[in-house]
N, C-alpha and C positions, 0 to 999 in steps of 0.2 A: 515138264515145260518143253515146248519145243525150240527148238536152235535159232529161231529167227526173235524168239523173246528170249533166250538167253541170250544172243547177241546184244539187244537195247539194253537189257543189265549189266551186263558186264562192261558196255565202251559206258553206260553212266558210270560205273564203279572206275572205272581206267582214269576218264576225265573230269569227274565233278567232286568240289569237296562233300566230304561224308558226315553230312548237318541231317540226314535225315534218311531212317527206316523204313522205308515203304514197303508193303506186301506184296509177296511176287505177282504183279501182274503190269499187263504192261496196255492201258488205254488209248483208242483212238477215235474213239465216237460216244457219242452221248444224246439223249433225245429223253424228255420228262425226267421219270426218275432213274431212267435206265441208260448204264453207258454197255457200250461192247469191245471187249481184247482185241489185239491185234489176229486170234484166232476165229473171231465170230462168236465168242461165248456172250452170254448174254449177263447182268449183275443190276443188281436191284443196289441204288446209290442210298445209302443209310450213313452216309456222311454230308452230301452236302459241300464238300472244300468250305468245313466248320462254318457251315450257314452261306457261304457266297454264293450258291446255286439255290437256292429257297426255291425261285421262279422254275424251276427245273432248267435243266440242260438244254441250250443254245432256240430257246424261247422264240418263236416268229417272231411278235414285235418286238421285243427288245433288239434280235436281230435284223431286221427291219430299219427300225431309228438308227443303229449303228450306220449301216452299210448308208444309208440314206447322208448321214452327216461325214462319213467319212469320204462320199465324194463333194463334197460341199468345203471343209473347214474344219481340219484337226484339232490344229494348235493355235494361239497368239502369243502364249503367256500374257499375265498380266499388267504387261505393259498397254495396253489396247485393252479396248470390250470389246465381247463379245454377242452374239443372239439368241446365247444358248443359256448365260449364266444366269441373265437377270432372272429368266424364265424358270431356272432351277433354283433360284432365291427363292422364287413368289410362289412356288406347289409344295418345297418341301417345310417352307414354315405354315405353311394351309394347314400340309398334312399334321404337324408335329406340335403345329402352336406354339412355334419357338420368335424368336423376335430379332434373331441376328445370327448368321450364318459363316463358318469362315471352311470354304472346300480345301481337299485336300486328296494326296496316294489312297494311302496306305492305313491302316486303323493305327496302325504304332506312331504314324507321323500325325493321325487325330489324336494321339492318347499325349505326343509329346506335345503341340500345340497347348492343348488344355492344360499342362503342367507351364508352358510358359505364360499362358495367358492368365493363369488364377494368380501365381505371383505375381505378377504386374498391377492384378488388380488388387492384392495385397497392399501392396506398397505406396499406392496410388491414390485408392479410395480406403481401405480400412486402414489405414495409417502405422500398418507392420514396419520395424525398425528396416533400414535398405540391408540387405544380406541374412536374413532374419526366417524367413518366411518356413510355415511347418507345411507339410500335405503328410494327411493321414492316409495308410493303406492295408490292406487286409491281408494277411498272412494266406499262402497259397493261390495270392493271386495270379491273374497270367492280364498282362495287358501290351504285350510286345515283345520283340528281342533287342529294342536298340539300347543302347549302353545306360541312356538316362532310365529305364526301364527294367534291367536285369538288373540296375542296383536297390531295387528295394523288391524284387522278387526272393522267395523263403525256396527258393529249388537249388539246394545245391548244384544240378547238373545244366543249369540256367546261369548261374555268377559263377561258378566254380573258373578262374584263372583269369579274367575278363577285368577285374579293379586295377586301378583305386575307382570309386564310384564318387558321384556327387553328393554331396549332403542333403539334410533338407526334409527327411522324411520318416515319417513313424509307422511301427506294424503293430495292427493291433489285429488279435481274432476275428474272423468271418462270424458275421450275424450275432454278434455279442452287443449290444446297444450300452451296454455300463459301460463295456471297456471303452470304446467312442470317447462316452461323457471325462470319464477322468482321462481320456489323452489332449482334448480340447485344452488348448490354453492360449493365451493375446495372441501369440504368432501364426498360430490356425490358420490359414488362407482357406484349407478346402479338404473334404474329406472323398478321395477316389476308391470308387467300389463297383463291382459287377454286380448286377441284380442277384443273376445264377455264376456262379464259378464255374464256366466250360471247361476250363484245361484239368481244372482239380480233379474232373467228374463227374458233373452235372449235379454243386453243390449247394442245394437250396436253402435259403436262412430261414428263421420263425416265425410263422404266422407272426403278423405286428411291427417285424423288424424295422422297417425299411419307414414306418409311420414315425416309430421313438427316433428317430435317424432323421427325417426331414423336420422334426421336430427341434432336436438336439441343433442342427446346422444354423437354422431358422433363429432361436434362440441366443445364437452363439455368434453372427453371422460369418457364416462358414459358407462355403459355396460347396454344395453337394453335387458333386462329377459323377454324375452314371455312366458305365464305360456299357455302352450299349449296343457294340460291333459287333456279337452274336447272338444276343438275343432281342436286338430288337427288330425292326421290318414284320414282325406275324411269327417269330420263330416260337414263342411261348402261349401262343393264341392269341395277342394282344397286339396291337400296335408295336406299341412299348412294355418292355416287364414290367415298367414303373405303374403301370393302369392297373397290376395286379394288387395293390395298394391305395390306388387310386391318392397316389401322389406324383411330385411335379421337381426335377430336378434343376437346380440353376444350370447347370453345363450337361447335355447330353453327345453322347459320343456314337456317330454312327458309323459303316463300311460294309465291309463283305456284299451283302445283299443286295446292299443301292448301286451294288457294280449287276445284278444279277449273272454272277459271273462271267462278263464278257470283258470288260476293260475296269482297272484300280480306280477307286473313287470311294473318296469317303469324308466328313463333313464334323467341324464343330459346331455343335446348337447352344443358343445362348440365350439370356436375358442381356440387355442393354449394357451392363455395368461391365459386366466381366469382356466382352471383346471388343465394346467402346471406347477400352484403352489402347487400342491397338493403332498405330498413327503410320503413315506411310514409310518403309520402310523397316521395320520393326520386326516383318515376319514376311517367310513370303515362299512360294512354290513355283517354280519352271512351268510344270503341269499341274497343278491345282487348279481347277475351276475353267477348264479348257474345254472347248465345245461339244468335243466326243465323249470326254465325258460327262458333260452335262446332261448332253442328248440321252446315253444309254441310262443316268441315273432317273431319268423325268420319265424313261418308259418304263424304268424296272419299280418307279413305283406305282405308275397309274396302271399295270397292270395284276400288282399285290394286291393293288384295291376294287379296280372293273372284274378281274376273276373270281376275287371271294377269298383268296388264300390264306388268309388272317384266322376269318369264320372257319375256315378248312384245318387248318391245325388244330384249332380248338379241338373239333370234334376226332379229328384220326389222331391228336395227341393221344385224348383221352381212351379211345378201342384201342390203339398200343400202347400203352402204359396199361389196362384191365389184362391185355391179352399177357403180357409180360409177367404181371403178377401170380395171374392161374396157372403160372407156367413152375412146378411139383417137381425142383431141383436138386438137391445137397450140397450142388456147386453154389449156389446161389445166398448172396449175403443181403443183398438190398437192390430192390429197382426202385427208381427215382425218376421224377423228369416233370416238367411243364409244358403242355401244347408237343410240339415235336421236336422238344431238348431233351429227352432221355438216356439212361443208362443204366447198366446192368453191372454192380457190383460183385465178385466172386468172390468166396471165402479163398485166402490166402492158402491154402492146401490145396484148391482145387488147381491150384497150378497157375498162371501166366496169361493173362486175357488172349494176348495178342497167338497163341495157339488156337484158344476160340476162334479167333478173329480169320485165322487161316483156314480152319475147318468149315467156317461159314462162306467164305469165297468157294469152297468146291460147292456148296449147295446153293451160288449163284447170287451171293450178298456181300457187298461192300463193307464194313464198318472197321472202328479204329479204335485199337486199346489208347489206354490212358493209365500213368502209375499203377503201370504194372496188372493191377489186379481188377482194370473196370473199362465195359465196353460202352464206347460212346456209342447213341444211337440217335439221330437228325439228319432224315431223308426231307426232297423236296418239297414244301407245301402242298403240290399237288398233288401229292398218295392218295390212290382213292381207299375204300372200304376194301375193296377183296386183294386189292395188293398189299394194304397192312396185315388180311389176311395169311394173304399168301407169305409175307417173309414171318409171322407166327410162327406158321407151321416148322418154319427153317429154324428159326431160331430157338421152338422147343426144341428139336431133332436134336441139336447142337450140345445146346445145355444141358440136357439128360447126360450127355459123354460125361466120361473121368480122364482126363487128361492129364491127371497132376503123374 
C-alpha cells in the first residue's frame, strides 16, 4: 500500500472507535458497479454497502432529484408538510400495495418502529394483557445494532457486554414452520423474520416456508414483520422476496436501496390496523420523512422500475449463482443465493473467507466475509452479462487457492 493510504488508515485507527473491519483499501469514487482507490485502481463493487447502492454508484437521476431538492428544501421536520412526503406516500404504496406508511433513517430505526408499533397494536386491537406482549424472532438473525435489537440477536459478538436487554421476545429457528406454531400463543403480537438471512450468509429457508408461516400468523392473528431492508427493492429478482411465495406481509420493512445510496431513508409498510394506532405524538423522527429524502427515495425507485433492474437481477442472479457453482473447488462448501443475494460458503479447513476476500481485491473485486467462513456476494442491479463474466473468471482464480 502506498503512504498516502496508509496514512487514511491509520489517522481512522488513531481517531475512530474500532466497530468495524474493513479491507485494506481506501475509496474515493464510484460510478455503476465500479468504485476506484485513492490509487486509480479500478474494483468491481460485489457488495453493494449490503444492497444501499442496488441502483449502482451515484446514479444521474437519482443524483439529479437530490441536488435538485437540495437547493429547493432539505428539512421541515414533521412539524410542517411538506411536497415531497405526500408524493412519496402515493408511489411507494403504488409500488408496494401497502396501505399506510410511516418514514424513517435508518433500517434499525424501521425495525425498531415495527417492534413499537405491533405492541401497540397488540394491546389495542388484539386485546394482549398491557405489558404482556410476545414478538417472535429467528435465531441468527441480524435486524440492527440498537440496544432494542441486539437483545434478541443469537451473535454472541453482537450482545456480548451490551445488557440488561428488554423483555418480550422468543427465538425460535430459521425456516422451521412447527417451531413458529408451537411458540405461538395469546400474547403473540407478531412474528419478525428476514425472508433471506443476509448477515448469517445468504440463508434461505424451505421451499413452502414462508406459505405455512403466513398461514400460521393469519390463523393466529399474528402480524407477520417481513424485515425487508436487504432484500427487497429487486435485490432477489423480485420486488419483494415475499412474491417468491407469492405471499403478503402485514408489516413490511424497507431501507438501504430506497436511499439508492445517496442519503438514509427508510420506511414502515403497513395494513390499516397496525400503524392506525399510532396517534400524534406517540412516535416520531427529526428527519423522517423530510423532503430530500423523499425526493432521493421517489427517484431511486422510479428508476429500479423505468431501468428494468428488478428483471436484471433475475437474470445475472441466476448466470452468477450457474457460474459459481461450475466453479470445481475443495475450498468450497456450498453456493447459495437468490437474484443477486449470493454466497459462497468455504469448508472450515480451507481457511478464513475474509483472506479470499483480500486476494479478490488484488484481482480488482470488492466483497465481504461473513462468520468467518462465507463470502457474501451482491453487486449492483445493473451488472451486465460480461461483467458477471468477467468477476467469474476472478472469482474461479481465487477459489482454486489453498489458503488455509
Amino acid at each position: 500500500m502506498s503512504s498516502s493510504v496508509i496514512d487514511f488508515i491509520a489517522t481512522e485507527a488513531r481517531f475512530g472507535a474500532r466497530n468495524y473491519e474493513p479491507i485494506g483499501v481506501v475509496l474515493s469514487r464510484g460510478e455503476g458497479v465500479w468504485v476506484w482507490d485513492t490509487q486509480g485502481n479500478r474494483y468491481l463493487d460485489c457488495l453493494s454497502a449490503y444492497s444501499a447502492v442496488s441502483q449502482g454508484h451515484c446514479h444521474p437521476k437519482i443524483l439529479a432529484a437530490m441536488v435538485e431538492q437540495a437547493h429547493r428544501l432539505t428539512l421541515t421536520s414533521r412539524a410542517f408538510h411538506n411536497d415531497q412526503l405526500a408524493l412519496f406516500y402515493e408511489e411507494i404504496a403504488a409500488l408496494t400495495g401497502s396501505h399506510k406508511v410511516l418514514p424513517m433513517n435508518s433500517g434499525a430505526e424501521a425495525v425498531e418502529s415495527a417492534i413499537k408499533s405491533v405492541r401497540k397494536w397488540g394491546y389495542e386491537v388484539k386485546g394482549v394483557k398491557d405489558g404482556q406482549a410476545e414478538i417472535i424472532v429467528c435465531a441468527n438473525n441480524f435486524h440492527g445494532r440498537t440496544l432494542g435489537v441486539v437483545g434478541f440477536s443469537t451473535d454472541p459478538e453482537t450482545r456480548g457486554h451490551f445488557g440488561p436487554f428488554a423483555p418480550g421476545f422468543k427465538i425460535i429457528p430459521f425456516g422451521d414452520a412447527a417451531a413458529l406454531a408451537e411458540a405461538i400463543n395469546p400474547n403473540t403480537v407478531a412474528f419478525l423474520v428476514e425472508p433471506i438471512q443476509g448477515e448469517a450468509g445468504v440463508v434461505i429457508p424451505p421451499a413452502g416456508y414462508f406459505t405455512e408461516v403466513r398461514e400460521l400468523c393469519t390463523a393466529n392473528n399474528v402480524m407477520l414483520v417481513l424485515d425487508e431492508i436487504q432484500t427487497g427493492l429487486g435485490r432477489t429478482g423480485k420486488l419483494l422476496a415475499e412474491q417468491h411465495e407469492g405471499i403478503e406481509a402485514d408489516v413490511t420493512l424497507l431501507g438501504k436501496a430506497l436511499s439508492g445510496g445517496f442519503y438514509p431513508v427508510s420506511a414502515v409498510l403497513s395494513n390499516n390496523d397496525v400503524l392506525g394506532t399510532l396517534r400524534p405524538g406517540q412516535h416520531g423522527s427529526t428527519f423522517g420523512g423530510n423532503p430530500l429524502a423523499c425526493a432521493v427515495a421517489r427517484a431511486a425507485m422510479r428508476v429500479l422500475v423505468e431501468e428494468g433492474m428488478i428483471e436484471n437481477a433475475a437474470r445475472q442472479g441466476e448466470r452468477f449463482l450457474s457460474g459459481l457453482k461450475d466453479i470445481r473447488a475443495n475450498t468450497i462448501r456450498e453456493v447459495r443465493g437468490r437474484g443477486l443475494m449470493l454466497a459462497v460458503e468455504l469448508h472450515p479447513e480451507a481457511g478464513r473467507a475474509r483472506r479470499y476476500c483480500e486476494a479478490l481485491q488484488a484481482k480488482g473485486i470488492l466483497a465481504k466475509d461473513t462468520h468467518e467462513h462465507t463470502i457474501r456476494i451482491a453487486p449492483p442491479l445493473v451488472i451486465t452479462s460480461d461483467q458477471v463474466d468477467w468477476a467469474l473468471e476472478r472469482f474461479a482464480a481465487i477459489l482454486t487457492q489453498d489458503f488455509s
